[in-house]
SEKE-338079 format. One record per residue (C-alpha): residue in one letter; chain; x, y, z; residue number from 1. Coordinates in Angstrom, 3 decimals, padded with zeros to 6 digits. Layout:
! SEKE-338079
<pt type="a" mol="A" east="X" north="Y" up="Z" seq="NUM"/>
...
//
This chain:
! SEKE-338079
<pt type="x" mol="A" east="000.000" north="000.000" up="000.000" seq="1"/>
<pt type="x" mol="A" east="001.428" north="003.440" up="-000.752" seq="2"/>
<pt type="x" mol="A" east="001.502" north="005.803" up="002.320" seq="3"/>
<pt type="x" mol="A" east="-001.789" north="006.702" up="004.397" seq="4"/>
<pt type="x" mol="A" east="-003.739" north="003.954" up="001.863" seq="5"/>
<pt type="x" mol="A" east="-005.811" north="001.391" up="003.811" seq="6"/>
<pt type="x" mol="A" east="-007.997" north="-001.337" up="002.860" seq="7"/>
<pt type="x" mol="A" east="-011.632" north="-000.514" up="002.821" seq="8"/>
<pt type="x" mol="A" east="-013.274" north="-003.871" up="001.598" seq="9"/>
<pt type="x" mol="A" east="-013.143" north="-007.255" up="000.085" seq="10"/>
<pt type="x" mol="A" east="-015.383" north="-009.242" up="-001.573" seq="11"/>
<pt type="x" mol="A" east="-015.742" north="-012.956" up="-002.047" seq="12"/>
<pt type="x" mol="A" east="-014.198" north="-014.966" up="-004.819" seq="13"/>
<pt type="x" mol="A" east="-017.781" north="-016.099" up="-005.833" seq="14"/>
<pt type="x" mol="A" east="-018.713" north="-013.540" up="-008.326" seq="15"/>
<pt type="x" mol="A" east="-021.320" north="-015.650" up="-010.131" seq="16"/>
<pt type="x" mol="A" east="-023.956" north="-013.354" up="-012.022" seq="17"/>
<pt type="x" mol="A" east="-021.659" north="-010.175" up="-011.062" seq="18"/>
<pt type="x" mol="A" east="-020.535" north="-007.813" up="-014.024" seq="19"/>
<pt type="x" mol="A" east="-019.446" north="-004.636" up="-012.234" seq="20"/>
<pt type="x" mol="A" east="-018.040" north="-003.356" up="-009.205" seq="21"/>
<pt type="x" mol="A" east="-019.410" north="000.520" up="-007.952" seq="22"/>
<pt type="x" mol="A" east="-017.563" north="002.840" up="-006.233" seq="23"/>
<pt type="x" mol="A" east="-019.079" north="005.308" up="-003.946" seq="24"/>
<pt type="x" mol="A" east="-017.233" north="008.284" up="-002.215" seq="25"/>
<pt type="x" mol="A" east="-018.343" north="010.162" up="000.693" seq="26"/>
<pt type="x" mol="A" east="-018.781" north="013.135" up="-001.069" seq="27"/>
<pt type="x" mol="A" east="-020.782" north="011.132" up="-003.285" seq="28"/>
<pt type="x" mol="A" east="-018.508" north="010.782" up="-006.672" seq="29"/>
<pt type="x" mol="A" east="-020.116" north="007.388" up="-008.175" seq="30"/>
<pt type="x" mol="A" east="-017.748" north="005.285" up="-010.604" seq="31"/>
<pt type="x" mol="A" east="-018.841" north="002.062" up="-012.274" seq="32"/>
<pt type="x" mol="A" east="-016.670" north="-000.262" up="-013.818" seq="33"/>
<pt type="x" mol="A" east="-016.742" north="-003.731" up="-015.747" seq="34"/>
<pt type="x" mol="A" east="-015.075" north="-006.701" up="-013.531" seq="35"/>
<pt type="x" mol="A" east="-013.121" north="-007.901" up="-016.504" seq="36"/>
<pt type="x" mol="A" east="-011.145" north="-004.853" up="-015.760" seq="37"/>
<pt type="x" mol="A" east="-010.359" north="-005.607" up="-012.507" seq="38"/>
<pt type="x" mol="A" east="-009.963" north="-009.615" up="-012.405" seq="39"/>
<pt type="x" mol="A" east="-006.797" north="-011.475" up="-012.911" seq="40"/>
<pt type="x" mol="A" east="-004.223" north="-008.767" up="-011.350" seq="41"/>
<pt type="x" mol="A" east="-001.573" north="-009.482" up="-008.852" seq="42"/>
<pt type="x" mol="A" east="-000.759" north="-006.021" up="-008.097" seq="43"/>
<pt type="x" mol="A" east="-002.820" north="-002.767" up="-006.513" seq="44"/>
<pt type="x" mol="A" east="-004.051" north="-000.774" up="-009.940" seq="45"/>
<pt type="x" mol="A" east="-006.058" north="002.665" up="-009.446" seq="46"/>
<pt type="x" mol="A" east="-009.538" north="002.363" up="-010.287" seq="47"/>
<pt type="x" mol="A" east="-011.084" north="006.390" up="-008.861" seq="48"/>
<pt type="x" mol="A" east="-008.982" north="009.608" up="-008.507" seq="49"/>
<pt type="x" mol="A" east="-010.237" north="011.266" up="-005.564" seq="50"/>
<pt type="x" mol="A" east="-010.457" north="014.557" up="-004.674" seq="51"/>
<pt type="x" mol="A" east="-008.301" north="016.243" up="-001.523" seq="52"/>
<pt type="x" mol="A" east="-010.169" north="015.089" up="001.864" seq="53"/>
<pt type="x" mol="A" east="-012.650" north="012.495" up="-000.028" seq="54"/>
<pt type="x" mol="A" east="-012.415" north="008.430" up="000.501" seq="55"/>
<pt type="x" mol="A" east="-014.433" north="005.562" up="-000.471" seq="56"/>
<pt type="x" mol="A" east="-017.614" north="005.098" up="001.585" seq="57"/>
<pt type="x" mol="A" east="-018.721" north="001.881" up="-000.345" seq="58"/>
<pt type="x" mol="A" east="-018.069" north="-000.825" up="-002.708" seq="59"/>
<pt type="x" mol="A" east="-020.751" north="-003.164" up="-004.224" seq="60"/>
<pt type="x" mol="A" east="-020.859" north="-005.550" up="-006.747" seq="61"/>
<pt type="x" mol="A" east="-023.525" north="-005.639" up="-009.330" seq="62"/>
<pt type="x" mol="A" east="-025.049" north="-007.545" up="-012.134" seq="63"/>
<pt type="x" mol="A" east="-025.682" north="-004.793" up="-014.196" seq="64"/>
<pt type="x" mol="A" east="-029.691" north="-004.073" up="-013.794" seq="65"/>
<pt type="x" mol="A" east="-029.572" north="-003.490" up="-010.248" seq="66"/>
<pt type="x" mol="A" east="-031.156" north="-000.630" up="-008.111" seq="67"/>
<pt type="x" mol="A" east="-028.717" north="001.054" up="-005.647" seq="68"/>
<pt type="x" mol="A" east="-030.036" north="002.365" up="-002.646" seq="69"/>
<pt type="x" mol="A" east="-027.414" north="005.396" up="-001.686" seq="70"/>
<pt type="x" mol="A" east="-027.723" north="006.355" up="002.406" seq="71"/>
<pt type="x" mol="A" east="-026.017" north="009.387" up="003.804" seq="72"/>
<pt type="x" mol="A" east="-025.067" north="010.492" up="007.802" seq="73"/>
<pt type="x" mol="A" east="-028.142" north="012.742" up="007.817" seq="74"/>
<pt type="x" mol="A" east="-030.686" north="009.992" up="007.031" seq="75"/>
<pt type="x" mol="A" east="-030.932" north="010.981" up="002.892" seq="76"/>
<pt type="x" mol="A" east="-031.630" north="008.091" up="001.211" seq="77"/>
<pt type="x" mol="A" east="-031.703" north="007.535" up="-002.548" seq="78"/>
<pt type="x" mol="A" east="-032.729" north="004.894" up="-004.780" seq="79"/>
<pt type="x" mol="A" east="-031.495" north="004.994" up="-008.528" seq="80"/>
<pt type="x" mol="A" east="-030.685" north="002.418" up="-010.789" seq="81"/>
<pt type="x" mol="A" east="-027.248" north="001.557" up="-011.829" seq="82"/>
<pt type="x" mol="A" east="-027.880" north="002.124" up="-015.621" seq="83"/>
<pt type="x" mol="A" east="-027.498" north="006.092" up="-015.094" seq="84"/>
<pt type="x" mol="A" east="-024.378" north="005.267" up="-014.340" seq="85"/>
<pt type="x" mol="A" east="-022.285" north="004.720" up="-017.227" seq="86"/>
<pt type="x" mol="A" east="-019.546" north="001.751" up="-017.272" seq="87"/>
<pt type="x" mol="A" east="-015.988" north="003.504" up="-016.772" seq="88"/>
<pt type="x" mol="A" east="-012.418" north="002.639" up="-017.604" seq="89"/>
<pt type="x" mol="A" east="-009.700" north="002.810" up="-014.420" seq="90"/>
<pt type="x" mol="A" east="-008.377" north="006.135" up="-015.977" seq="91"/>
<pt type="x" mol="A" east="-012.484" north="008.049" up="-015.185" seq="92"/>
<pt type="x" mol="A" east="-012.447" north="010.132" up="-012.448" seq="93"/>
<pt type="x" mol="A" east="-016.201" north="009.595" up="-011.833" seq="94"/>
<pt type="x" mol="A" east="-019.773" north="011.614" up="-011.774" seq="95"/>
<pt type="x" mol="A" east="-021.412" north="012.838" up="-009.301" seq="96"/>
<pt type="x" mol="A" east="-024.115" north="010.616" up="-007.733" seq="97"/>
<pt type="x" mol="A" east="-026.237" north="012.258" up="-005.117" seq="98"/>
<pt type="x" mol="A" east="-026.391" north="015.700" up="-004.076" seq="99"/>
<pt type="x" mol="A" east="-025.770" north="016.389" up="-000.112" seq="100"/>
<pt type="x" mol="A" east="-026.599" north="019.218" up="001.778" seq="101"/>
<pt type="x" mol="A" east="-024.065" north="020.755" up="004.457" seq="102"/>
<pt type="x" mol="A" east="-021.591" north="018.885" up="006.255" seq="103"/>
<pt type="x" mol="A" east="-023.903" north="015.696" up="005.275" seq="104"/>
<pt type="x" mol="A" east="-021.988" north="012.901" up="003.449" seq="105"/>
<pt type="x" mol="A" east="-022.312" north="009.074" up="002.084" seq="106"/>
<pt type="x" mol="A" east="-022.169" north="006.410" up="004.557" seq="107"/>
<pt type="x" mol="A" east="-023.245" north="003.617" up="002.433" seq="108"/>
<pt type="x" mol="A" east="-024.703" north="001.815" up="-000.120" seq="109"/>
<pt type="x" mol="A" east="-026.755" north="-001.408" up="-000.777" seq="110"/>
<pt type="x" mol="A" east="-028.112" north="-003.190" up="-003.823" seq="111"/>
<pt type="x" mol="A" east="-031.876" north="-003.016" up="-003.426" seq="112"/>
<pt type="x" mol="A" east="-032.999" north="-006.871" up="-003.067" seq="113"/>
<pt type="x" mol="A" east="-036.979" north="-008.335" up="-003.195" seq="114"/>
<pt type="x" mol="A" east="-036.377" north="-009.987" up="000.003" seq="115"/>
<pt type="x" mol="A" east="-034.935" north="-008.214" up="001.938" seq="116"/>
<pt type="x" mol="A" east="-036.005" north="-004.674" up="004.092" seq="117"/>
<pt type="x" mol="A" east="-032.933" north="-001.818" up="004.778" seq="118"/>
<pt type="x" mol="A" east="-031.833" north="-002.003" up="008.291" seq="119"/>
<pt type="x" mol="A" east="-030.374" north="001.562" up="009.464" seq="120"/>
<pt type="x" mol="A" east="-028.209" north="002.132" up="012.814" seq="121"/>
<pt type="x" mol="A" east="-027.587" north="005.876" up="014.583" seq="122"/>
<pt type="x" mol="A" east="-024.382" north="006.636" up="016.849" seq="123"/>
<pt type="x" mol="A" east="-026.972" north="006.334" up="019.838" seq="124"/>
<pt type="x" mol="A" east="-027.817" north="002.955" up="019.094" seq="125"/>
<pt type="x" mol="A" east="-031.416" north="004.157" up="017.612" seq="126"/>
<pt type="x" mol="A" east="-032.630" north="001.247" up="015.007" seq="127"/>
<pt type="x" mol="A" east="-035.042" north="000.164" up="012.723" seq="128"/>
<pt type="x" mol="A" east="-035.525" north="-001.801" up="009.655" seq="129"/>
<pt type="x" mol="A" east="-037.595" north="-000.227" up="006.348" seq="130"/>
<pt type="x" mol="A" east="-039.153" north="-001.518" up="003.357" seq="131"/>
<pt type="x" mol="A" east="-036.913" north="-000.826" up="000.405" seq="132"/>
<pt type="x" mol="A" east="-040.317" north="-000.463" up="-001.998" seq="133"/>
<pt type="x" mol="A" east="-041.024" north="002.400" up="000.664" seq="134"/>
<pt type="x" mol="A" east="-037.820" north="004.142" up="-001.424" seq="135"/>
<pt type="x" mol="A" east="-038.958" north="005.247" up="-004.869" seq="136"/>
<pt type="x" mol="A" east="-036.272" north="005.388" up="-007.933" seq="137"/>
<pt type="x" mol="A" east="-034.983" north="008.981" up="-008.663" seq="138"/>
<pt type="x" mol="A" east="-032.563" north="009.781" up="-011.448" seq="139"/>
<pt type="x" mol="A" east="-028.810" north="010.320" up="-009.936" seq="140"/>
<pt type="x" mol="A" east="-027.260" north="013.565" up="-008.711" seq="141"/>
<pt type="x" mol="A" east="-030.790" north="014.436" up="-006.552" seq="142"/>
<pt type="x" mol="A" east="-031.322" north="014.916" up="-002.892" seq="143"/>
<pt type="x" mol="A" east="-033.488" north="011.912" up="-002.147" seq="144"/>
<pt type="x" mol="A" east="-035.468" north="011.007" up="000.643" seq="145"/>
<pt type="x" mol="A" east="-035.553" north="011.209" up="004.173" seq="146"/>
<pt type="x" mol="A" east="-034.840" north="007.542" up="005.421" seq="147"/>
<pt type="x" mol="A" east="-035.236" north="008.068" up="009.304" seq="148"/>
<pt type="x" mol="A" east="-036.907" north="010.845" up="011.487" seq="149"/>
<pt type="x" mol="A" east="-033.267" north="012.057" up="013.299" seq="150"/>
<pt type="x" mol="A" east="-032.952" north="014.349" up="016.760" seq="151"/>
<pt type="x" mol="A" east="-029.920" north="014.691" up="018.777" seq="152"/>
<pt type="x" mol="A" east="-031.583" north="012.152" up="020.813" seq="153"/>
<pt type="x" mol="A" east="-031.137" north="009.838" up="017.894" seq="154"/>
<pt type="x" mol="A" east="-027.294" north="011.572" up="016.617" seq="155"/>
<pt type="x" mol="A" east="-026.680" north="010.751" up="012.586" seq="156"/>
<pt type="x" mol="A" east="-026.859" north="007.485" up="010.892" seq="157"/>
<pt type="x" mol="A" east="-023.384" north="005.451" up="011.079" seq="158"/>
<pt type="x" mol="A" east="-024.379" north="001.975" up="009.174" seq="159"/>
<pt type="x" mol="A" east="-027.090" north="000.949" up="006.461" seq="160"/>
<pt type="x" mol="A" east="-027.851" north="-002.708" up="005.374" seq="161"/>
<pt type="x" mol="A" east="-029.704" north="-004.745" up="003.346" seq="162"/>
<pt type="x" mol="A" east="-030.321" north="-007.600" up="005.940" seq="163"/>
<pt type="x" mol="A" east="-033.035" north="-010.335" up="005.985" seq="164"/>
<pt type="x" mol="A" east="-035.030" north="-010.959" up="008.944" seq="165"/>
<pt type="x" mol="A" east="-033.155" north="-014.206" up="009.730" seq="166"/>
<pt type="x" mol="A" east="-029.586" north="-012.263" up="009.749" seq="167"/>
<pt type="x" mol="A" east="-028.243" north="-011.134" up="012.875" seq="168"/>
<pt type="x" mol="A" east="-026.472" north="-007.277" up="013.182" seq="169"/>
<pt type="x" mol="A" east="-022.820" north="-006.683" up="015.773" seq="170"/>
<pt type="x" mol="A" east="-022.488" north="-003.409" up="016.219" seq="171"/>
<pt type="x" mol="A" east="-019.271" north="-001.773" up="017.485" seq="172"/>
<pt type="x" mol="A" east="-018.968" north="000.920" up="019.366" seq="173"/>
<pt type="x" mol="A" east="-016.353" north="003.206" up="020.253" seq="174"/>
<pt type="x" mol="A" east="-015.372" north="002.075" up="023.702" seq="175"/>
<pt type="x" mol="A" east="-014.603" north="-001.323" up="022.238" seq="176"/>
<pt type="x" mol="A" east="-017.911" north="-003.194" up="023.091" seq="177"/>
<pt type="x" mol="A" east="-019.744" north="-005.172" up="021.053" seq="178"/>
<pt type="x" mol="A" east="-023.604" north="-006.015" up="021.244" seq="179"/>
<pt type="x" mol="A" east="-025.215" north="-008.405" up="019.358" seq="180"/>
<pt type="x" mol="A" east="-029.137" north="-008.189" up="017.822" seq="181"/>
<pt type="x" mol="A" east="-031.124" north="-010.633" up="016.069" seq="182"/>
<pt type="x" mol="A" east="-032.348" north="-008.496" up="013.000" seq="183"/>
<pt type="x" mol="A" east="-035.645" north="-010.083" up="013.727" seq="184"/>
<pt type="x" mol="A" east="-035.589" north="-008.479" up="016.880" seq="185"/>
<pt type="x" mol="A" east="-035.343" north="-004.531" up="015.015" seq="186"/>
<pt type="x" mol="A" east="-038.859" north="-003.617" up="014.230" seq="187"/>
<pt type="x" mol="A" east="-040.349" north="-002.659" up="011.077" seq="188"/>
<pt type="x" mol="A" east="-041.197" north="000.926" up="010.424" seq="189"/>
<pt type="x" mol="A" east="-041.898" north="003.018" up="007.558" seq="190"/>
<pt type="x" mol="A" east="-039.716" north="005.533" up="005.981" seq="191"/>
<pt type="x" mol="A" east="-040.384" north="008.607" up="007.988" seq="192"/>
<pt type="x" mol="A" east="-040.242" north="006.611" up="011.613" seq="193"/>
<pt type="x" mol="A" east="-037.851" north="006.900" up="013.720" seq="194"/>
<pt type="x" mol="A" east="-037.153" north="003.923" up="015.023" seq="195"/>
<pt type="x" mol="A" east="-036.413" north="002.262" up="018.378" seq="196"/>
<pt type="x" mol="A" east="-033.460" north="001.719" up="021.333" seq="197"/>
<pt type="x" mol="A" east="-031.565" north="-001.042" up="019.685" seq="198"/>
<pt type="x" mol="A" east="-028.177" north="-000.837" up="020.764" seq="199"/>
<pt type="x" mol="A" east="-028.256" north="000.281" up="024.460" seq="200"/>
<pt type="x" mol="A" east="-024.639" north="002.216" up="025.319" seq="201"/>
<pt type="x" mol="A" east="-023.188" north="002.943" up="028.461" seq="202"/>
<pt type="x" mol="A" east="-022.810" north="006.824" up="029.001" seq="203"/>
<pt type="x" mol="A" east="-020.693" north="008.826" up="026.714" seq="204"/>
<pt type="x" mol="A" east="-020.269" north="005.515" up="024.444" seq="205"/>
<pt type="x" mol="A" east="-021.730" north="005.645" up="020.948" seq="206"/>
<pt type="x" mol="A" east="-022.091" north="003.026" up="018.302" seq="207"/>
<pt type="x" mol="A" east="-019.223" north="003.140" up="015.723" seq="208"/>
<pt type="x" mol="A" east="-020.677" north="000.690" up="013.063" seq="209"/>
<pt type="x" mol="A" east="-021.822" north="-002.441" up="012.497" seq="210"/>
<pt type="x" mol="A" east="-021.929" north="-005.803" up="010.534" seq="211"/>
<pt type="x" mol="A" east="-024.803" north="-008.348" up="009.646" seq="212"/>
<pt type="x" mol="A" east="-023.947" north="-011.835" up="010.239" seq="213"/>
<pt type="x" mol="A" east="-025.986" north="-013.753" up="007.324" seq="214"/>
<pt type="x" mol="A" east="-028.257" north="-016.241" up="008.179" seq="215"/>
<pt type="x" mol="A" east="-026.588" north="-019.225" up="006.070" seq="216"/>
<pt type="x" mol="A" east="-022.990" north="-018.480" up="007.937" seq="217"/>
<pt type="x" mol="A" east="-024.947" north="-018.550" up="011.381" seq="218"/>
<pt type="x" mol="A" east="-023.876" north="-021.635" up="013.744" seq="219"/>
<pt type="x" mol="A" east="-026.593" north="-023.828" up="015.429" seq="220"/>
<pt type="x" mol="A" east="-024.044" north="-024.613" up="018.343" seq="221"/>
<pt type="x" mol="A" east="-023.232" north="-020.840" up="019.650" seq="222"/>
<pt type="x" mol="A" east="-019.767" north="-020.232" up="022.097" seq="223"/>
<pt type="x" mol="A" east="-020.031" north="-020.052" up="025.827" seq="224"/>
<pt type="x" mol="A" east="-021.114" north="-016.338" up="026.819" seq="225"/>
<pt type="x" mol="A" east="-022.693" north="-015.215" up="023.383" seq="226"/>
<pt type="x" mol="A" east="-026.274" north="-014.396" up="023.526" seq="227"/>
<pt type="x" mol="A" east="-028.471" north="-012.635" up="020.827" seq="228"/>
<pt type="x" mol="A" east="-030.485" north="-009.355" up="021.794" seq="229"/>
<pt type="x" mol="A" east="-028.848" north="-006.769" up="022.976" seq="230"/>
<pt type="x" mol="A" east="-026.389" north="-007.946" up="025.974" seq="231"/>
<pt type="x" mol="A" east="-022.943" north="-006.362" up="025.584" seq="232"/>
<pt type="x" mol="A" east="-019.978" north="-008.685" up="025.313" seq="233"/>
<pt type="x" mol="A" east="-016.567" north="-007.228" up="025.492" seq="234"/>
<pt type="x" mol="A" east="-014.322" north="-007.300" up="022.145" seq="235"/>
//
């Protein structure tokens, strides 16, 4: 890695049905790129030129039809379909994919599955889980839509995810603890909601992200100590 790079994400060899990998910045540059470009290389090659103080938020892999569901910090949420973005060589700097207000910038984004709803996660462990049909398409380079009714009770949005109701969510926060929440156990609520206690913190602690743990890699036989719902575990 050249100096101050760091790895933000890996994918699975299994790229069955996958044609293109998109790149999302925080400041919301979109890039979209055919695998074939990117397979079969044993050394780092630059695929988005970024811009003084930006980083990659997100990487997904898509099969080409897909509908992207874009989240930012201040609960902005916007659904557009991967077409309007064009396919890119490694030399494209990239377009600009959603338009963010303020200090507001992208924390995520998902591919927009049938069954599955879009879990979302604040720093003060507020939670719920959304319908993604409840998300309209919009073309790219709009605001979009609020995703979650936010308060300094609730502080900004730190993790999005496509999860199924069998999946199970860790969240992190930034004392070190973990908690662990059966997705299940997050309840449904539309768009505007939002949303319930699902991470309780100690005081001053606040949730620094989180992962879902999919259903098929769950273990029947779980280790001594490791509950689901929301008792804290240290890491």
């Amino acid at each position: 890695l050249e100096e101050g790079e760091r790895v933000v994400t890996l994918s699975s060899s299994d790229m069955e049905g996958l044609n293109y990998a998109f790149f999302l910045t925080k400041d919301a540059v979109a890039k979209r790129i055919q695998l074939s470009e990117l397979v079969d290389s044993n050394r780092p090659r630059r695929i988005i030129t970024l811009d003084e103080g930006d980083e990659i938020a997100q990487v997904r892999l898509t099969r080409g039809k897909d509908d992207l569901l874009l989240m930012t910090a201040g609960a902005k949420a916007l659904r557009v379909p991967e077409e309007e973005f064009r396919p890119m060589g490694r030399s494209a700097r990239g377009v600009r994919a959603m338009n963010l207000a303020g200090d507001d910038h992208i924390i995520s984004c998902d591919v927009v599955g049938d069954d599955e709803d879009v879990m979302l996660l604040s720093e003060r462990g507020v939670g719920k889980r959304t319908r993604f049909d409840e998300f309209t398409p919009h073309h790219r380079a709009t605001g979009g839509m609020l995703a979650m009714k936010i308060s300094e009770k609730t502080g900004r949005l730190v993790a999005c995810h496509a999860v199924h109701e069998q999946d199970e969510m860790l969240a992190v926060t930034v004392r070190g603890r973990m908690i662990r929440v059966a997705v299940q156990e997050i309840r449904l609520l539309s768009r505007a909601a939002t949303g319930d206690i699902t991470v309780r913190l100690d005081e001053g602690d606040l949730v620094a992200d989180c992962s879902i743990v999919r259903a098929d890699a769950l273990r029947s036989d779980e280790p001594d100590g490791s509950e689901t719902g929301s008792l804290p575990f240290e890491a």
